[in-house]
C-alpha positions in Angstrom: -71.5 -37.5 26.8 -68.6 -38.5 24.8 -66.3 -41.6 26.1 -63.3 -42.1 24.2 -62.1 -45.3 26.1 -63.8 -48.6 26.5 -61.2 -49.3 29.6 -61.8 -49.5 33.3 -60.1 -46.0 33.5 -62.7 -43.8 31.3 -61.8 -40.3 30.0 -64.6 -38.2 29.0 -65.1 -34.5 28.1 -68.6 -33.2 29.7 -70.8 -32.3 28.1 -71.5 -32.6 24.5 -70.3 -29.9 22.0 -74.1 -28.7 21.4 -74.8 -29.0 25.7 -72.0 -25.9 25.9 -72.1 -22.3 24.8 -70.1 -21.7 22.7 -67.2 -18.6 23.5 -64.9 -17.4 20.4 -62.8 -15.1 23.7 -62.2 -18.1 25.7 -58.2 -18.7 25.7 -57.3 -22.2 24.8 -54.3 -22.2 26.9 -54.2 -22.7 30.6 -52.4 -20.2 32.8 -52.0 -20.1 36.5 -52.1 -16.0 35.8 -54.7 -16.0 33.4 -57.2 -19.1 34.4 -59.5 -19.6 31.6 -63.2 -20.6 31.6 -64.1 -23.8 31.9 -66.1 -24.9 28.9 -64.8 -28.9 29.1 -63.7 -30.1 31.9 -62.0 -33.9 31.2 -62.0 -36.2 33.8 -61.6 -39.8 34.3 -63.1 -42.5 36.4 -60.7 -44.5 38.2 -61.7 -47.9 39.5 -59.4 -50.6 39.5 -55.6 -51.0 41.0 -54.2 -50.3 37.4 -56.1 -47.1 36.7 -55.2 -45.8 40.5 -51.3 -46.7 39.6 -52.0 -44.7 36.4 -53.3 -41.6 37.8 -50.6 -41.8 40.2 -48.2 -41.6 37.4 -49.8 -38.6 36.2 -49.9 -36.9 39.6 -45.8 -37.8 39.5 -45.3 -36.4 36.2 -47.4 -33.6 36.0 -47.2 -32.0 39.8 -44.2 -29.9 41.4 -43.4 -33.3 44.0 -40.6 -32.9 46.1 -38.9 -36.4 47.1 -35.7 -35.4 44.7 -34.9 -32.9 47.3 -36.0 -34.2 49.7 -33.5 -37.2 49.1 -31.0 -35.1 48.5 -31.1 -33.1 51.2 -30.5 -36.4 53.6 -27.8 -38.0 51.0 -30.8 -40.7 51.0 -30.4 -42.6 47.6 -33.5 -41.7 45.3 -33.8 -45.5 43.6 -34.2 -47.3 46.9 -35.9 -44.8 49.4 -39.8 -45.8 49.3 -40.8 -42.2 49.5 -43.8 -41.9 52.2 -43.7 -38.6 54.5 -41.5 -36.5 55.9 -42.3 -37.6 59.1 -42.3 -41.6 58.7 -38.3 -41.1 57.6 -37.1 -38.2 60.1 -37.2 -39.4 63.8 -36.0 -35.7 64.3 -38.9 -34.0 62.4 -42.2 -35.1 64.7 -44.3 -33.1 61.9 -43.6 -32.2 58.6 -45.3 -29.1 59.5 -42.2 -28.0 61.4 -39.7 -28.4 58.8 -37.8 -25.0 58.0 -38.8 -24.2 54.0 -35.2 -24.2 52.8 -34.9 -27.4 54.0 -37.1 -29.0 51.1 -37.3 -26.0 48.8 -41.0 -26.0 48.5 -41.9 -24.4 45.1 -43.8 -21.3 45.2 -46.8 -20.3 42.9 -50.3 -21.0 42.2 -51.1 -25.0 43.7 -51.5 -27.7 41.3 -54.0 -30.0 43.1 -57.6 -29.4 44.2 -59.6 -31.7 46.1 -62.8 -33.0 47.2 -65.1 -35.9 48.5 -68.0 -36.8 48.3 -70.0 -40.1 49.8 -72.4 -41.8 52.7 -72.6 -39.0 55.4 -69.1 -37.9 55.0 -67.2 -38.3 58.2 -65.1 -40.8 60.1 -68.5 -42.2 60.7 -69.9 -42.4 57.1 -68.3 -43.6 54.5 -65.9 -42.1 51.8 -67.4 -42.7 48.5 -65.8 -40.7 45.6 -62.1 -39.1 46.1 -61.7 -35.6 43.8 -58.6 -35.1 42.5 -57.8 -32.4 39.9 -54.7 -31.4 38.5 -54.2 -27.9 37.1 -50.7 -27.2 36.2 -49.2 -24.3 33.3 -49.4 -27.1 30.8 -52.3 -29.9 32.3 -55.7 -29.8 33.4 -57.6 -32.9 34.3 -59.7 -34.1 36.7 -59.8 -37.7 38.7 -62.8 -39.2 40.2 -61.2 -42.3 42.2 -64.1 -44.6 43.3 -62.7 -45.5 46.9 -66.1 -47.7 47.4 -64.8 -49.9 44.7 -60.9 -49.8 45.4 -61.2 -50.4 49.3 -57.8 -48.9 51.6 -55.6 -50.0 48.2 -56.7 -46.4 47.3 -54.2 -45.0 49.5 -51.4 -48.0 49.7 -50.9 -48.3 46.0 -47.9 -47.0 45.0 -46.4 -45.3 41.4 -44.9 -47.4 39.2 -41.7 -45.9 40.1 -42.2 -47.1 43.6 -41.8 -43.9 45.1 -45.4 -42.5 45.3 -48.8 -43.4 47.2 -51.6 -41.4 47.3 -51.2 -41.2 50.9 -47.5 -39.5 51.3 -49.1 -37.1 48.6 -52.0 -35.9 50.0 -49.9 -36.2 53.8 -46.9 -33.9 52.3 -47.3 -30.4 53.7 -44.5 -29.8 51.0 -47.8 -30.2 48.1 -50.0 -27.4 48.6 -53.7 -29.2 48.1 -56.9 -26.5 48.0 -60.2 -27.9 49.6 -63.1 -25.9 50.3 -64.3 -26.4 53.7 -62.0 -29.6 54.6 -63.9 -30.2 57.8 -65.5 -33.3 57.0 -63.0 -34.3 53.7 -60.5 -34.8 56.5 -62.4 -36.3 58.7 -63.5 -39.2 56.8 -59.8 -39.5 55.2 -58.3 -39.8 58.8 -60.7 -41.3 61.0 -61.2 -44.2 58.1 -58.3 -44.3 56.4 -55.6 -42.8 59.1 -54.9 -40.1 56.2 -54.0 -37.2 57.8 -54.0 -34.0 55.1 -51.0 -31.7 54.9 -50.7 -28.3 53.1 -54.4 -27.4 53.0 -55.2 -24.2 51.9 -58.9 -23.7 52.2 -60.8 -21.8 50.0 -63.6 -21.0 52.5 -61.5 -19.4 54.5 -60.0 -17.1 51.8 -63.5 -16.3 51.2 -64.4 -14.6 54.5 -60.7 -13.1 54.5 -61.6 -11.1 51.3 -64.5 -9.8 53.0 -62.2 -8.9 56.0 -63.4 -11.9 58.0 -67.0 -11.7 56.3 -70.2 -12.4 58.4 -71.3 -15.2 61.4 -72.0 -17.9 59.2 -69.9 -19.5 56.8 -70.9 -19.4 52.4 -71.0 -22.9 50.6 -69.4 -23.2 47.4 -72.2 -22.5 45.0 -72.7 -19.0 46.9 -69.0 -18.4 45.9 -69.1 -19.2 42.9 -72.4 -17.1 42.1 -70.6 -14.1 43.9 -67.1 -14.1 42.9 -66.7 -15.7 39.6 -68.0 -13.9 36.7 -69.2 -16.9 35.0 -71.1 -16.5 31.7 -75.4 -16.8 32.6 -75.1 -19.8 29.8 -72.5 -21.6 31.3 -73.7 -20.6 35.4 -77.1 -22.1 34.0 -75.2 -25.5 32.8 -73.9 -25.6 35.9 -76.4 -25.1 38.1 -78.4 -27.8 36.2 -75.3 -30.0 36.7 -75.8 -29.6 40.4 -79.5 -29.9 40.6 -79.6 -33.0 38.8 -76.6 -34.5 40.7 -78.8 -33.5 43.7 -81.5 -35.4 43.4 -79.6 -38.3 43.1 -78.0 -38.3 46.5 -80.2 -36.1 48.6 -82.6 -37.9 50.3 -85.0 -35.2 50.6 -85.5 -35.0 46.6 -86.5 -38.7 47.2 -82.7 -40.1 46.5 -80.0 -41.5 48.4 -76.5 -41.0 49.3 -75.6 -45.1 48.4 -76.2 -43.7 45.1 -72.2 -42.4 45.2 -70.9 -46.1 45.7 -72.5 -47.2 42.5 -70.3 -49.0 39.7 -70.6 -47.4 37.0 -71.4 -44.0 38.6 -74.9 -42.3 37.3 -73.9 -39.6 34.8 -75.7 -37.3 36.8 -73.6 -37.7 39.7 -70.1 -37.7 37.4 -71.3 -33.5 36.6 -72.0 -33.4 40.2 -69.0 -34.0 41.3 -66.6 -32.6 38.1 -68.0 -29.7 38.0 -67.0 -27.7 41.3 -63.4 -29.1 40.8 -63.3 -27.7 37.6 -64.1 -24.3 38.8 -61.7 -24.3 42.2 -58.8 -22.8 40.3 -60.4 -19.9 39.0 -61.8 -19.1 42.2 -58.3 -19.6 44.3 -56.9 -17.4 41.6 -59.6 -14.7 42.5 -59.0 -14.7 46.3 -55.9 -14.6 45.7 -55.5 -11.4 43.7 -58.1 -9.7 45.9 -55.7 -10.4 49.1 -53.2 -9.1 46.8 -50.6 -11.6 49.2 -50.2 -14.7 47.5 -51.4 -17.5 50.3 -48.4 -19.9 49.9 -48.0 -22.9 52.4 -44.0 -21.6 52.8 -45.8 -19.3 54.9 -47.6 -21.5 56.9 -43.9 -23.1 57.9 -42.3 -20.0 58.2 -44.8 -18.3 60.7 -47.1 -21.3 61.9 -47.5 -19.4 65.2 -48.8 -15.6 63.8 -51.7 -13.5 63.9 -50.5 -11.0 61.4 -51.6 -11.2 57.5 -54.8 -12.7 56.4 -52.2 -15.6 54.5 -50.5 -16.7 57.7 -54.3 -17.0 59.3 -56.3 -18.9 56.2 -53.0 -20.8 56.3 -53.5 -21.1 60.7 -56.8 -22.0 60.4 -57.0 -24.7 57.8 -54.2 -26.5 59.8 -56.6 -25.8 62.5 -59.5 -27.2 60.7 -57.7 -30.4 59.8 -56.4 -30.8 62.9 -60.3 -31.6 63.8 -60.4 -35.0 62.7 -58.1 -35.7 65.9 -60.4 -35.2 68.1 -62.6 -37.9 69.9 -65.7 -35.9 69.5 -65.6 -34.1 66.4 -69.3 -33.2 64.9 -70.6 -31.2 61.5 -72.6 -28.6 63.4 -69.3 -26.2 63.0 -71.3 -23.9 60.2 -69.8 -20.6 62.3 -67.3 -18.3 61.1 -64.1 -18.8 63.1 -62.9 -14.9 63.4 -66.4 -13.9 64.7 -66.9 -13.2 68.1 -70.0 -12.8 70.3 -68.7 -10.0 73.0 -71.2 -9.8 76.0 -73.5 -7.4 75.4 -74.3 -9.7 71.9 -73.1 -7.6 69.2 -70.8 -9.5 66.9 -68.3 -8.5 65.4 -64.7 -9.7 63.7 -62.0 -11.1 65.8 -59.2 -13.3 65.2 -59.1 -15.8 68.1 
């Protein structure tokens, strides 16, 4: 592993040149339209209050963010408005949810931000160890792995340099699409311990079964996607499968590891390719749902038809507010590994159904 900075906030490129195939076809350039393999993915490590205010500048430079119009549509001056949510400003909007999509003119197109989390029995009642932030934009591709453990609740207080930006109001706005792959237990933990409450979720799982016309009783994980759907060279599927074994038996206490493992500072290399390397790939795969719906999942949608049960967008886009809205509840559990459009009828055939 190559680290090119001796700072707090560490940039690498994973792995070596001689630990990846090599591809002459691969496209250097990266396209929503045209996602290209991922033979490198950079991330960095952030860990202290100045490398969280960095990455926050990124995230403000390099996403579509919305507060300009959103100012402007509420003659609200840009250079003193702290910009938080939607909701934490309009008395008249009781969730951003509900805002008409004129209103904010949310940009259309392929998202710009995938997430994940990983840590300590992920839930309100575990403990969020290692936030997943990457960025993939027409120009910018990189991915953040902020160390919660280490920052404490500054992680989501800390605001831009340009004061109008915290990582809570970002991952809150339902204006910035985010793609998560099953965000049960992601927003769980963010809301029950951190009062973070996720907004324009678009989850991946759920585009999944919808390409499979609702798919089957139980619900695929990631690496069964992947494997399935992406048409991953077998040198660089076997990298990454080795990235995830190895990352495994780090954490998973049946391999004889332990889940504390993810609050260590520095983080194990191992675990870094753990949990890099299905970020990296979340594009591609959003990008491959999406032309196989052939309607472009867009969270306008989700605004303009919140309450529908007609295309498969408007119910991935139902659902994951659904699923979200899970962490609100009192007695919210994991055991939820059942497809949500299948339906046991009474004679105990199963079949597809949409609520």
């Amino acid at each position: 592993m190559s680290i090119r900075s001796p700072s707090n906030t560490l940039e690498h490129d994973i792995p070596s040149d001689a630990e990846w195939p090599t591809d002459p076809d691969a496209s250097t350039s990266i396209s929503p339209s045209t996602p290209p393999r991922v033979l490198k993915p950079v991330y960095v490590i952030v860990n202290t209050i100045s490398a969280l205010r960095a990455c926050l500048d990124v995230l403000t430079r390099e996403l579509t963010l919305p507060p300009k119009w959103y100012c402007k549509a509420h003659d609200l001056p840009l250079t003193n408005t702290p910009y938080a949510s939607p909701q934490s400003h309009l008395g008249a909007l009781t969730h951003p949810t509900w805002a008409p999509p004129l209103l904010f003119n949310v940009p259309k197109g392929t998202p710009e931000l995938y997430v994940d989390a990983e840590g300590i029995s992920l839930s309100r009642d575990g403990e969020l160890s290692i936030l997943i932030l990457h960025i993939r934009t027409a120009n910018f591709s990189q991915t953040y792995l902020i160390h919660v453990h280490v920052i404490g609740r500054q992680t989501f207080n800390t605001k831009s340099t340009n004061g109008l930006h915290t990582l809570k109001s970002i991952l809150e706005d339902n204006r910035i699409a985010k793609v998560l792959f099953d965000c049960k237990m992601d927003s769980d933990a963010l809301f029950g311990q951190f009062q973070v409450y996720l907004g324009g979720v678009i989850d991946l799982q759920l585009m999944y079964l919808a390409t499979r016309n609702g798919g089957g009783r139980y619900l695929p994980g990631l690496g069964k996607c992947l494997q399935l759907d992406l048409r991953i060279p077998w040198e660089e599927q076997a990298w990454v499968d080795a990235a995830k074994d190895k990352g495994q038996r780090i954490w998973r206490p049946k391999g004889g590891g332990t889940m504390a493992r993810f609050n260590d500072d520095p983080l194990h290399e191992d675990l870094i390719n753990y949990c890099v390397v299905d970020a990296a790939y979340l594009p591609r795969l959003f990008e491959t749902y999406n032309a196989i719906l052939g309607t472009p999942v867009s969270i306008t949608t989700h605004w303009a038809r919140r309450f529908g049960k007609g295309d498969w967008d408007e119910r991935i886009l139902s659902e994951s507010w659904d699923r979200v809205g899970l962490a609100l509840r009192p007695n919210f559990y994991e055991g939820h590994a059942l497809n949500p459009w299948w339906i046991e009828d009474d004679d105990d055939d199963y079949f597809y159904g949409y609520w």
